[in-house]
C-alpha positions as CSV (number, residue, x, y, z in Angstrom):
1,X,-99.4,116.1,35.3
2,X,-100.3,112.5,35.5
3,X,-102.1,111.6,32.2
4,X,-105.1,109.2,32.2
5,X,-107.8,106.8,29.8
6,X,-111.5,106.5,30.5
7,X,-114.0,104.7,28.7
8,X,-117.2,105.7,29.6
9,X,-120.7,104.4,29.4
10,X,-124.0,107.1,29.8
11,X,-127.2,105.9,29.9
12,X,-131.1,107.6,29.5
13,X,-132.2,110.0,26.9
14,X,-128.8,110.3,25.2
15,X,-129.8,109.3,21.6
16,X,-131.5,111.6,19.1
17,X,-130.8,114.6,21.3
18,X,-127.5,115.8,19.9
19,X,-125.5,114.3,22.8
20,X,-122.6,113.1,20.5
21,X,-122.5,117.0,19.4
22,X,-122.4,118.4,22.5
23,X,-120.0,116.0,24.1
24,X,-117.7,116.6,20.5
25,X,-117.9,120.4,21.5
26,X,-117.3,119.9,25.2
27,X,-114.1,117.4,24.8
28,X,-112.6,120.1,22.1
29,X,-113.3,123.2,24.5
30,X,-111.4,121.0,27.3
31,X,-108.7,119.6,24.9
32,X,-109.2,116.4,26.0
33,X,-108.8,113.4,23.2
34,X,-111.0,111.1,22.6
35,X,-114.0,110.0,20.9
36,X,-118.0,109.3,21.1
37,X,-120.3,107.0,19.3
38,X,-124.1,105.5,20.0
39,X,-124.2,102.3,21.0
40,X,-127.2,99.9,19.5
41,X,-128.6,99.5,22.8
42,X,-129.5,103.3,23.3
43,X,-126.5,103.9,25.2
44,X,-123.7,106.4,24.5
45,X,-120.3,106.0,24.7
46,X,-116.8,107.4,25.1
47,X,-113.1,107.5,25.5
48,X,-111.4,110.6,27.0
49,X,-107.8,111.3,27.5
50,X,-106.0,113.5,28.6
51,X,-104.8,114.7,32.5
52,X,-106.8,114.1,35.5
53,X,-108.2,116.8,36.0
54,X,-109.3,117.4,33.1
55,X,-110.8,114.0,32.4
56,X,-112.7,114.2,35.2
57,X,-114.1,117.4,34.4
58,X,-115.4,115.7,31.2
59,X,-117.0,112.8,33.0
60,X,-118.3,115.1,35.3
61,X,-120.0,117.2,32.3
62,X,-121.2,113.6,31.1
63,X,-124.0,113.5,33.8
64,X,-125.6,116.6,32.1
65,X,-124.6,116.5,28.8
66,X,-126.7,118.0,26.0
67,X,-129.8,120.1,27.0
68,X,-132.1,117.6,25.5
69,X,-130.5,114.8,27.3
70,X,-131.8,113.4,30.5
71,X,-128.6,111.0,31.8
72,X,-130.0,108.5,34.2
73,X,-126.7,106.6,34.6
74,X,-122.7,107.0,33.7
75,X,-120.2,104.2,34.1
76,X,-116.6,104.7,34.4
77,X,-113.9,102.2,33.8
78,X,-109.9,103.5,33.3
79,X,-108.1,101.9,30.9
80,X,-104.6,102.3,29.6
81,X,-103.5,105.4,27.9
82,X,-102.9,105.1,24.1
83,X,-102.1,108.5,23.2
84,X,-104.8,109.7,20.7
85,X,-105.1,112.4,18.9
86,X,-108.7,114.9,18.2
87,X,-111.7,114.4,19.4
88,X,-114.0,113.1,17.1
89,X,-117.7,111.3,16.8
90,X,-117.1,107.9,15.6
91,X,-119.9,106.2,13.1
């Protein structure tokens, strides 16, 4: 399976409505690798890795994302694979 890296960038309602949670969940149910932080201009984002399918699974999810969220935009960029291990919410 070909293995990929994408940094992503959602936009909207994604801070202070447990997105970073719910995305944290949602990478570790998948088994994708990665991480998730709040950026300081209300955006979210993320790294996922893992295999194509899968990734884009998680992107996919990131148009929903937690029930409190309301995602106007997400912005996809693929990036070289590093090989990371966990999924975690970066601070």
């Amino acid at each position: 399976m070909e293995q990929i890296r994408v940094r992503v960038w959602i936009s909207g309602k994604v801070q202070g409505v447990g997105y970073r949670y719910f995305t944290l969940l949602q990478g570790r149910e998948l088994g994708v690798k990665g991480w998730v932080r709040n950026l300081t201009d209300g955006r979210v984002q993320a790294v996922f890795e893992g295999d194509r399918e899968t990734v884009e699974a998680m992107v996919k999810w990131c148009d929903r994302g937690s029930p409190a969220a309301r995602v106007r935009e997400v912005v996809v960029e693929l990036e070289e694979w590093e090989g990371l291990a966990g999924f975690d919410i970066l601070y």
